[in-house]
C-alpha positions in Angstrom: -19.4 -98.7 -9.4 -22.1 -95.9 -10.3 -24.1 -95.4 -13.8 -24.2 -97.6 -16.5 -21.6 -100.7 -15.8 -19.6 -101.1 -18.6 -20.0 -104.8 -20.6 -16.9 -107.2 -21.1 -15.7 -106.3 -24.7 -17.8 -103.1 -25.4 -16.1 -100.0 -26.7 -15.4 -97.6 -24.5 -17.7 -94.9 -23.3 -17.6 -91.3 -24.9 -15.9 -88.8 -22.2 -18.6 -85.7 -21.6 -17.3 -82.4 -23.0 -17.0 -79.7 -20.5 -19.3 -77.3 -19.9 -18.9 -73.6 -21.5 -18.5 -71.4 -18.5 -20.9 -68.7 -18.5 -20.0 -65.1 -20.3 -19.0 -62.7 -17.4 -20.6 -59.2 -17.2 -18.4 -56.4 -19.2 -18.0 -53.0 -16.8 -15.7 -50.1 -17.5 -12.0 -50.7 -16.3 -11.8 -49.0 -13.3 -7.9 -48.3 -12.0 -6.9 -50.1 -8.6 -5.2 -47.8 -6.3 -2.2 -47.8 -6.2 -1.5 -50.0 -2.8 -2.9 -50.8 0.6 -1.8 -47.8 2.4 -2.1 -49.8 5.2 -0.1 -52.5 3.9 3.2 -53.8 6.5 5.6 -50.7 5.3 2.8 -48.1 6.3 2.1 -49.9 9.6 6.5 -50.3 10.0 6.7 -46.4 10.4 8.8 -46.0 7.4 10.3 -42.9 7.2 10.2 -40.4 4.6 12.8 -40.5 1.9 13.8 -37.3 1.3 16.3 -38.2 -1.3 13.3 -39.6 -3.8 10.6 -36.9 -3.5 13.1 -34.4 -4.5 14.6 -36.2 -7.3 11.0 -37.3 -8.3 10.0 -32.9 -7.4 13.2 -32.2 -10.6 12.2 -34.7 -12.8 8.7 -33.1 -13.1 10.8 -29.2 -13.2 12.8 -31.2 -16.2 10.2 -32.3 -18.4 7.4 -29.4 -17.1 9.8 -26.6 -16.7 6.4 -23.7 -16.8 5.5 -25.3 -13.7 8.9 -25.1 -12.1 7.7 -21.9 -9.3 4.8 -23.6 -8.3 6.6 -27.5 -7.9 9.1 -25.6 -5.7 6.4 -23.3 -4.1 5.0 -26.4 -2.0 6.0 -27.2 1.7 6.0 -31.0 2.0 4.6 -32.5 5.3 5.1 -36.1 6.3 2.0 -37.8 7.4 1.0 -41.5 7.5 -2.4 -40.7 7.3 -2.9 -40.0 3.9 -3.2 -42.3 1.4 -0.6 -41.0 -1.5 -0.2 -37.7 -1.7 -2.3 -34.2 -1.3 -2.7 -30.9 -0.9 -4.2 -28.3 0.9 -5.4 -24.8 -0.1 -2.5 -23.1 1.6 -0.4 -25.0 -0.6 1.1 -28.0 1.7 1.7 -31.2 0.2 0.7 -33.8 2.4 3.1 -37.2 1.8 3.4 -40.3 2.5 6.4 -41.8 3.4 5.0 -45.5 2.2 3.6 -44.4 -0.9 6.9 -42.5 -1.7 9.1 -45.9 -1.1 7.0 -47.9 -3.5 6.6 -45.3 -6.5 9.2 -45.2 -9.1 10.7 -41.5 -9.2 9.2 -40.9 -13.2 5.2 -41.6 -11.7 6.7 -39.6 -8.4 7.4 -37.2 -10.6 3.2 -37.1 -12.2 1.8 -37.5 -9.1 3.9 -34.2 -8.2 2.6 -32.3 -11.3 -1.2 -34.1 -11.0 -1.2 -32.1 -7.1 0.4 -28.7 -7.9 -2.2 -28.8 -11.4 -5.0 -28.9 -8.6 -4.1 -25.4 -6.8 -2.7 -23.8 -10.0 -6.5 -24.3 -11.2 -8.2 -23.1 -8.1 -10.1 -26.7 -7.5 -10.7 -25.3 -4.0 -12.5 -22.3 -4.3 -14.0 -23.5 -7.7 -15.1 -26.8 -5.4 -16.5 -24.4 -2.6 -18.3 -22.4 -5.2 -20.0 -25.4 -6.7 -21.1 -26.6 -3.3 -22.9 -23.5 -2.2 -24.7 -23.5 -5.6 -25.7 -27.0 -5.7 -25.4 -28.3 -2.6 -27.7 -26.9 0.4 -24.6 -26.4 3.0 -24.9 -25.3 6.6 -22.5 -22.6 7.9 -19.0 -24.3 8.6 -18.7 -26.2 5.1 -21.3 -29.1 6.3 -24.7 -30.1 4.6 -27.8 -28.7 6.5 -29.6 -32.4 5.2 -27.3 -34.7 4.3 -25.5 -37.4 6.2 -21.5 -37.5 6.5 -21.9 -40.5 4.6 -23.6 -38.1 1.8 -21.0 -35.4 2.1 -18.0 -38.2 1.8 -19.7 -38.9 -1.4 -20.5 -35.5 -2.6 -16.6 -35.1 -2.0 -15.3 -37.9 -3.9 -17.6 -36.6 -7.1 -15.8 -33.3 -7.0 -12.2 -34.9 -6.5 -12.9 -37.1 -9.7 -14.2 -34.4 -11.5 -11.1 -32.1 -10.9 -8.9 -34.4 -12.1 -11.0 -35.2 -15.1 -10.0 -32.1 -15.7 -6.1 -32.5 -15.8 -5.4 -36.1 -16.2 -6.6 -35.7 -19.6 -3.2 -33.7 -20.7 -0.5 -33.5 -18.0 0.9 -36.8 -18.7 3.0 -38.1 -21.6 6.5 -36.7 -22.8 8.2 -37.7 -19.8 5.3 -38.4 -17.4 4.1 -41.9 -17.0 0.7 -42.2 -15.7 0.6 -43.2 -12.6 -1.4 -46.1 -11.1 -4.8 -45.6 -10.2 -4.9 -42.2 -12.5 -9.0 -41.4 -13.6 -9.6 -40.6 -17.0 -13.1 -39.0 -18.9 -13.0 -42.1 -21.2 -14.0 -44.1 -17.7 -17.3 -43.1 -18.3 -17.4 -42.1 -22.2 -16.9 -38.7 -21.2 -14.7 -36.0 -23.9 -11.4 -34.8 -23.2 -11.2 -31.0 -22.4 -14.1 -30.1 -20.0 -13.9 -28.6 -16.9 -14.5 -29.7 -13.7 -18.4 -28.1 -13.3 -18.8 -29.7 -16.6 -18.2 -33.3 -15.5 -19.8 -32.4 -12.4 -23.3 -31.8 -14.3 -23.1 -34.1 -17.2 -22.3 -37.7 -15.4 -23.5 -38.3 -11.7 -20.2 -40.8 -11.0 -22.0 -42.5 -8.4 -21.1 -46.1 -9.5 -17.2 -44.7 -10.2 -17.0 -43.0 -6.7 -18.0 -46.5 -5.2 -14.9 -47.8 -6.7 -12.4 -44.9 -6.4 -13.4 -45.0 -2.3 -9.3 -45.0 -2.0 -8.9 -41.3 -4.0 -8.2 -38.4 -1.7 -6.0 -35.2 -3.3 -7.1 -33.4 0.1 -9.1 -29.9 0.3 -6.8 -28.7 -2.6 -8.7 -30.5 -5.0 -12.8 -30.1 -3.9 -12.4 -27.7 -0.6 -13.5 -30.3 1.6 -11.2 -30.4 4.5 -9.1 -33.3 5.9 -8.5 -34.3 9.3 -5.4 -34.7 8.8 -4.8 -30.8 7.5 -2.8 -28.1 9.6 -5.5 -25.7 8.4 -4.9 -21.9 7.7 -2.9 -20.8 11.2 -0.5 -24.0 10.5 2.9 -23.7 9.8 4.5 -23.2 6.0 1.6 -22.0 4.4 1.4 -19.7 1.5 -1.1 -16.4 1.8 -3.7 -15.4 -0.9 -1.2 -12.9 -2.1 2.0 -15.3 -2.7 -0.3 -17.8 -3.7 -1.7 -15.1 -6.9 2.1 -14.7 -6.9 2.5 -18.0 -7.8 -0.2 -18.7 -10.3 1.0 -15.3 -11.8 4.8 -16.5 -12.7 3.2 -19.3 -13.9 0.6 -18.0 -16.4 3.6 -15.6 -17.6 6.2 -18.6 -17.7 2.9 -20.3 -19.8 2.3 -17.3 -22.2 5.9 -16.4 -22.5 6.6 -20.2 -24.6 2.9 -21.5 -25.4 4.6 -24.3 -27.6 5.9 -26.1 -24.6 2.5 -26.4 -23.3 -0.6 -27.9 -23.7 -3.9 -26.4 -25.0 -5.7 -26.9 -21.6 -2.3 -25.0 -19.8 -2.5 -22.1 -22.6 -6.5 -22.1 -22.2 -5.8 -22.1 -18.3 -2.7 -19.2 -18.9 -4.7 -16.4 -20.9 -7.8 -16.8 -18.2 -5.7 -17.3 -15.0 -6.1 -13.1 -14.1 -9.3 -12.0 -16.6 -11.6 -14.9 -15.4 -15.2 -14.3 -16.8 -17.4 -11.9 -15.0 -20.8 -13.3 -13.6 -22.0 -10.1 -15.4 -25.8 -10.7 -14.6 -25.2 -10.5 -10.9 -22.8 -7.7 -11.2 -25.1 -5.5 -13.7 -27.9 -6.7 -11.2 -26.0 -5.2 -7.8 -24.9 -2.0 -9.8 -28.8 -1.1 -10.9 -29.4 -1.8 -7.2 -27.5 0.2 -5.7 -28.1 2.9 -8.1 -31.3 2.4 -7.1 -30.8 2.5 -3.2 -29.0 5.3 -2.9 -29.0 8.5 -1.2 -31.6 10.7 -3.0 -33.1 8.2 -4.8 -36.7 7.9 -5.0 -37.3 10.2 -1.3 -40.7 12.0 -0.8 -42.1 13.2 2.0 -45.6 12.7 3.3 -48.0 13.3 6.2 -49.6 9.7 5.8 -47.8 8.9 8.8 -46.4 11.9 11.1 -42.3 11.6 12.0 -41.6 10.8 14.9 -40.1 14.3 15.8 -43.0 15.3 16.1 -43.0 14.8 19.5 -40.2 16.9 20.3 -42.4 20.1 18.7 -45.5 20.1 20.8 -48.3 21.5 18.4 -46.4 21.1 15.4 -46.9 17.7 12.6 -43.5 17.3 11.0 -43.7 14.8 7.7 -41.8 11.2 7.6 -39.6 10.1 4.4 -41.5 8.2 2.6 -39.0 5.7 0.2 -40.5 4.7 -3.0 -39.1 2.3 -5.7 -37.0 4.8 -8.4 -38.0 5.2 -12.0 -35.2 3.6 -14.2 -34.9 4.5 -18.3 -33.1 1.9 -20.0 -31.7 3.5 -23.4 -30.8 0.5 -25.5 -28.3 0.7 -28.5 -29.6 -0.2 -31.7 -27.0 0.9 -33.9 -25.8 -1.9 -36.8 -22.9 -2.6 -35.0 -25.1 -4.2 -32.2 -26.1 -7.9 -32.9 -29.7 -9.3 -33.0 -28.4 -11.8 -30.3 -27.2 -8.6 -28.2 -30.3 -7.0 -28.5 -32.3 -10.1 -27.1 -30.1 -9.6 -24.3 -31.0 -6.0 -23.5 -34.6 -7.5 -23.6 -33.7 -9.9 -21.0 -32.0 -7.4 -18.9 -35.1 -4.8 -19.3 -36.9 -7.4 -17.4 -34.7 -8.3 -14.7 -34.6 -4.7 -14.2 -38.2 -4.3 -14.0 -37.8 -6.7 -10.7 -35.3 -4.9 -9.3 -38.5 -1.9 -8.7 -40.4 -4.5 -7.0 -42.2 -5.5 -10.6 -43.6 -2.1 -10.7 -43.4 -2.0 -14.6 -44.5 1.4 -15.1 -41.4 2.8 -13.3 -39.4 1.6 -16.1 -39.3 2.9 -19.4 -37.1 1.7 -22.9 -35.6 4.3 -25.3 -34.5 2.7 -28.2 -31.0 5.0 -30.2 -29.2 4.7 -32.7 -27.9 7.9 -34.2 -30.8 9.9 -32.9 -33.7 8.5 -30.1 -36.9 6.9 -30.0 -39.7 7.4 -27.9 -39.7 6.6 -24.4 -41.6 3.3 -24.6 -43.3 2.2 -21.0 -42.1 -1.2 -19.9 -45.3 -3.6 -19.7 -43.6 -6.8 -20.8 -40.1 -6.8 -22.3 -41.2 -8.9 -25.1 -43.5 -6.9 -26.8 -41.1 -3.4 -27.0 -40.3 -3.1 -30.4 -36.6 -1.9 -30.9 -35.5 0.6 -34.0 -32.3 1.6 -35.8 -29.8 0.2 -37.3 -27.8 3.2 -37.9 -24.9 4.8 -36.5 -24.2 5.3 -32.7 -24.3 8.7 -30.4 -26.3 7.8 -27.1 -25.7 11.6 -26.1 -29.3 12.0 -27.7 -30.7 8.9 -25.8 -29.2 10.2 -22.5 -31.0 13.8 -23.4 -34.4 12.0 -24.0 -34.2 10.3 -21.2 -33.5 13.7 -18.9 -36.3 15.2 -20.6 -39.1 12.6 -19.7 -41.5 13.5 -16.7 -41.0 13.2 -14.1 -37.4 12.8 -14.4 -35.8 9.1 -13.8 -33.4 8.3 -10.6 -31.2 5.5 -12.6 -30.5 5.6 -15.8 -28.8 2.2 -18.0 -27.3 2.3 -21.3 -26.7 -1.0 -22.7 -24.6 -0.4 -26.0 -21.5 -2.2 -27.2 -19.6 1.3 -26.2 -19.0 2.6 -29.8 -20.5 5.7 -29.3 -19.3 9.3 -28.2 -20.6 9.9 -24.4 -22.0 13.4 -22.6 -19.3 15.6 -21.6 -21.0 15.9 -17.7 -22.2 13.4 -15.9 -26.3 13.3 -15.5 -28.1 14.9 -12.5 -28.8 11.0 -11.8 -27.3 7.6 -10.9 -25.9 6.0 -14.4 -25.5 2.4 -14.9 -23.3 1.0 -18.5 -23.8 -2.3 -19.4 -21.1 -3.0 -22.3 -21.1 -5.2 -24.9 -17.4 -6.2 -25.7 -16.0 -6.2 -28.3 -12.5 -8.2 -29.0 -11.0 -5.1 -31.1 -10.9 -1.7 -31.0 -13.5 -1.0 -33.8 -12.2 1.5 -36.9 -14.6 4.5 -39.0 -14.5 3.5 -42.7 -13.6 7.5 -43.4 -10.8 7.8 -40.5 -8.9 4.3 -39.7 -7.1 6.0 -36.5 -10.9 6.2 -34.9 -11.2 4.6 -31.7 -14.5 4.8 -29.7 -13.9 6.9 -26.9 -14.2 5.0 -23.3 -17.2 4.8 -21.1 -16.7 7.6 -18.5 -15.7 7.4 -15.0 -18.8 9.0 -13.9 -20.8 5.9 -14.8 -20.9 2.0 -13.3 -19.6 -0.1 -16.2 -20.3 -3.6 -16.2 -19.1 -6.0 -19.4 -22.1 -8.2 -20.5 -21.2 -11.7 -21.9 
């Protein structure tokens, strides 16, 4: 006997109370997937059943009949390889026959919708886009730096982000949630984002450690899978059915916006007018105005042509190319906001790079219902705009043709409530157009409309 040796006749000894065990560490609830997909069915070769998808492919046209083309516009293909189910850009639904045998046909029935929600919303080109602007990528879709190891990740960030995106409203009313499905609230993230939003406000790098299982294919982050048949495979859709598609949908969408969601009606009235990256595009149009033929050509003797050589005794001038002058006329009229005009400011100066920084190229003209001076550029913030009146850019457009010498490219930035020249100018001509969401109306005359910019000028919607 060890310890103390009890006496003959002494009470008994007090029993020692247990020990507390120790408070375990709280994390967020991360969902398991769904099942080893190598578990004994997957290694069995278990076939497909093609009675359940189907059943599982109606359900989701019952209860989500707006979404009833694109369910039917994907090709199923049966491979063991994947883990549940994915998709591909050319819309091919890549299934798996174990996956299938263990999912009840309502949750068959979300994962369907959760897959088709991933091509309707462009994840793959929207996935590509992000990688080339974030991501330093080689030609052929592969990091010039990072390891495979790094790409697998950088993968797996933009599959959880997409469906952030859609998880957050497809389910419910007939669509249980299936196992393993991410949420924002994983990481205290709002409802509602989109994918390029999640992408920059959380880094997920703990989450994608646990959700190493979660692959919706190249459909959902335009990373391709070995396991894909590519874009010369069989049953694939083309770019045009594929707008087809998205098309029927958005009208099927817009056509009864009380059956649908506010992300699906957000998703339906931007599907065909995405928004413009209007910077780039205002940026390309002033530089090609500036590049083109007659623009900013001079001869000079500085250095001889080389024809020259073909007329013994004679020196024949090269071209010489210098950068254009541009005249930015700027509408100050009332109807223009102060947050507009800051704009034009902004613009004035990207413009000002576009002449290789020559700032004395560039000159401002400030109109309203009659024009200012032509202001030289010398830093955007210092030009002092005037107006506040009504609109007619005819008489900006005028003093600008009557400045010396004469400028090659000439912007308007106005919010297009003006009338325009009746002939074109005797020089390149750039519009950059504030919109505006209705057609505005003349106190005295309420069937004014603003006439339309004219075909004779590059118009390119700002904002």
């Amino acid at each position: 006997m060890t310890g103390a040796a009890k006496r003959p006749g002494a009470p008994p000894l007090p029993r020692p109370l247990p020990r507390p065990a120790p408070p375990r560490p709280v994390r967020a609830t991360v969902p398991e997937p769904p099942s080893d997909p190598g578990g004994p069915a997957h290694r069995a070769g278990l076939p497909l059943d093609t009675e359940k998808l189907p059943a599982a492919r109606l359900h989701a046209v019952k209860v989500r009949p707006y979404l009833a083309a694109a369910l039917f516009a994907l090709h199923v293909v049966e491979d063991r390889s994947v883990p549940t189910m994915a998709v591909d850009a050319h819309w091919r639904c890549y299934v798996s026959p174990a996956f299938v045998a263990r999912t009840p046909v309502e949750e068959l029935a979300g994962v369907w919708v959760h897959e088709v929600s991933h091509l309707l919303r462009d994840h793959h080109g929207r996935g590509e886009r992000y990688a080339r602007e974030h991501e330093e990528h080689a030609p052929g879709g592969r990091s010039a730096t990072a390891t495979p190891g790094a790409e697998g990740r950088e993968r797996l960030r933009r599959n959880i982000a997409a469906d952030f995106e859609i998880n957050d409203d497809i389910y419910g009313d007939g669509l249980p949630r299936p196992a393993g499905a991410v949420l924002p609230s994983l990481l205290g993230l709002p409802d509602g984002l989109l994918m390029e939003e999640y992408l920059r406000t959380a880094s997920m790098s703990g989450l994608a450690a646990d959700l190493s299982w979660l692959d919706c294919g190249s459909g959902a982050d335009g990373a391709d899978r070995p396991w894909e048949l590519g874009p010369d495979g069989a049953h694939g859709l083309s770019r045009q059915q594929r707008d087809a598609v998205r098309f029927r949908v958005a009208e099927g969408i817009k056509g009864r916006p009380g059956d649908a969601p506010e992300g699906w009606r957000r998703w339906a009235d931007e599907a065909f007018h995405p928004p413009q990256p209007w910077r780039q595009l205002l940026g390309a149009a002033i530089r090609s105005a500036a590049g083109g033929p007659g623009a900013g050509e001079d001869h000079s003797y500085r250095r001889p042509s080389r024809r020259s050589a073909a007329v013994p005794g004679v020196l024949l001038p090269s071209l010489r190319r210098t950068p254009p002058r541009v005249c930015v006329v700027i509408d100050t009229s009332g109807s223009v906001s102060d947050a507009e005009l800051g704009s034009a400011l902004l613009e004035v100066a990207a413009i000002s790079r576009v002449v290789a920084g020559r700032h004395d190229l560039v000159s401002v003209i400030s109109c309203d219902a009659a024009a200012g001076v032509a202001v030289p550029l010398c830093r955007a913030e210092h030009i002092e705009l005037t107006g506040g009146g009504g609109t007619d850019l005819r008489s900006g457009f005028a003093r600008a043709l009557r400045s010396r010498p004469r400028p090659d490219v000439l912007v308007a930035l106005t919010d297009g409530q003006t009338p325009w020249p009746s002939a074109p100018p005797p020089c390149r001509t750039v519009v950059g157009l504030f919109p505006r969401p209705t057609p505005a109306t003349h106190e005295k005359n309420p069937d004014y409309t603003p006439d339309t910019p004219p075909p004779w000028a590059h118009v390119v919607t700002i904002g």
